[in-house]
C-alpha positions in Angstrom: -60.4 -71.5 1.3 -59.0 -67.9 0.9 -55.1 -67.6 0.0 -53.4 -65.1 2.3 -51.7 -62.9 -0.1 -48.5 -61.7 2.1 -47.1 -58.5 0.7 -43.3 -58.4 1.6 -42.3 -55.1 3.5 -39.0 -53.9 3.6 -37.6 -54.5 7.3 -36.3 -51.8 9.4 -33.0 -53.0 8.9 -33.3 -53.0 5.3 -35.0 -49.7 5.4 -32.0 -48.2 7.3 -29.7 -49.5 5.1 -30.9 -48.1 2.3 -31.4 -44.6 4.0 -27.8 -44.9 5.0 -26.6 -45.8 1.3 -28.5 -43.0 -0.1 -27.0 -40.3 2.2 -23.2 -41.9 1.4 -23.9 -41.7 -2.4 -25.3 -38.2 -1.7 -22.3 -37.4 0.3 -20.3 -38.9 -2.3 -21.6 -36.3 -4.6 -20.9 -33.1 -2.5 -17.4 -34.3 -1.7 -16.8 -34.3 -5.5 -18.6 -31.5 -6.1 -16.2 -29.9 -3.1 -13.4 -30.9 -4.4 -13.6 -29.6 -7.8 -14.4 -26.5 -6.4 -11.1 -26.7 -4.4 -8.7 -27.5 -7.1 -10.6 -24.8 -9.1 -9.5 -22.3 -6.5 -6.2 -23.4 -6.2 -5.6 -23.4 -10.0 -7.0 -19.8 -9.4 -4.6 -19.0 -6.6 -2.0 -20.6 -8.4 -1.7 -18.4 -11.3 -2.4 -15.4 -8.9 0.9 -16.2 -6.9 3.3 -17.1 -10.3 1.8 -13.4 -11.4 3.0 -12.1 -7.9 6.3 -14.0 -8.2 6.6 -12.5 -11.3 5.9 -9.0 -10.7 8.0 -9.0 -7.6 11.2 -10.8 -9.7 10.9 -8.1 -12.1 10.6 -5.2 -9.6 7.6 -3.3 -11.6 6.0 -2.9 -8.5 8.4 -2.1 -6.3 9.5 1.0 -8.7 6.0 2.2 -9.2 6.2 2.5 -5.3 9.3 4.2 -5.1 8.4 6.5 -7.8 4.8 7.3 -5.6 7.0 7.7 -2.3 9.0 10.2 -4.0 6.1 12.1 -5.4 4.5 12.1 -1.8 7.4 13.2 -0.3 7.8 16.1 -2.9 4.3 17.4 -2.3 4.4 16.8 1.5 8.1 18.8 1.6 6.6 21.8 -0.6 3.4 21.8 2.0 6.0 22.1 5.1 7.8 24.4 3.7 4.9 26.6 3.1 3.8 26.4 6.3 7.4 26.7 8.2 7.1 30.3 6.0 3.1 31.2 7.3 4.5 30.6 10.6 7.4 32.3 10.5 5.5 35.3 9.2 3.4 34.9 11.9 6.3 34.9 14.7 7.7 38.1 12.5 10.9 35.6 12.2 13.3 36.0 9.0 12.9 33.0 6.6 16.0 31.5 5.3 16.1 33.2 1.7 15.8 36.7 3.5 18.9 35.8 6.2 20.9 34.8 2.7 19.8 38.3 1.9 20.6 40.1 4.4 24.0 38.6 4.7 24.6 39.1 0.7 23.7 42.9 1.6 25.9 43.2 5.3 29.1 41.8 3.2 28.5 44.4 0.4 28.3 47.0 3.2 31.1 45.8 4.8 33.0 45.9 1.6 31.8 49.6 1.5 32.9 50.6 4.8 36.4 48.9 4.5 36.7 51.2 1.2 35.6 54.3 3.1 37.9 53.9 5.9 40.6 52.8 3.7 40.5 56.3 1.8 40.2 58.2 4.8 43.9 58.2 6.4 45.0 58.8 3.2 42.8 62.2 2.5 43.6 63.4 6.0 46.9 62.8 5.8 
């Protein structure tokens, strides 16, 4: 008589268990992959914010901003000023300087007149 041979196959539950145990261990392997990544990043951010900290306790920054403010509001004050003058030229309007100058000139002519009018009783008299 011929011998069966019986060839053992894996069930179906066997089969899903195995499945199921490789996708944990490769699951396994992305969540450690993951979380090196993460500590990598927040070692990264880390010395990022002690460098912020640091900057901002020291006040670098914070001067270097002040000094471009200033700057900026040096240029932007010479522009306006500038223009105030291109339109007041326009308008036919005295600037500033030339109202200082015209009152430097009306208290020298005052100081004139005065003189004149002082010597005049005198010569007529």
């Amino acid at each position: 008589m011929a011998r069966k041979q019986t060839v053992s196959s894996p069930s179906p539950v066997a089969e899903v268990q195995s499945a199921v145990l490789h996708q944990l261990h490769d699951a396994r392997k992305r969540l450690v992959s993951f979380e090196k990544e993460l500590v990598k990043r927040g070692r990264a951010q880390q010395k990022e914010i002690e460098s912020l900290i640091k900057g901002v306790r020291t006040g670098k920054p914070l001067k270097q901003f002040e000094k471009q403010v200033g700057a900026v509001g040096a240029d932007v004050k010479k522009r306006l000023d500038g223009l105030q003058d291109q339109v007041l030229a326009v308008l036919g309007v005295a600037s500033h300087d030339e109202i200082v100058e015209l009152n430097r000139e009306l208290t020298r002519l005052s100081k004139k007149v005065d003189q004149l009018l002082a010597r005049k009783p005198t010569a007529s008299a």
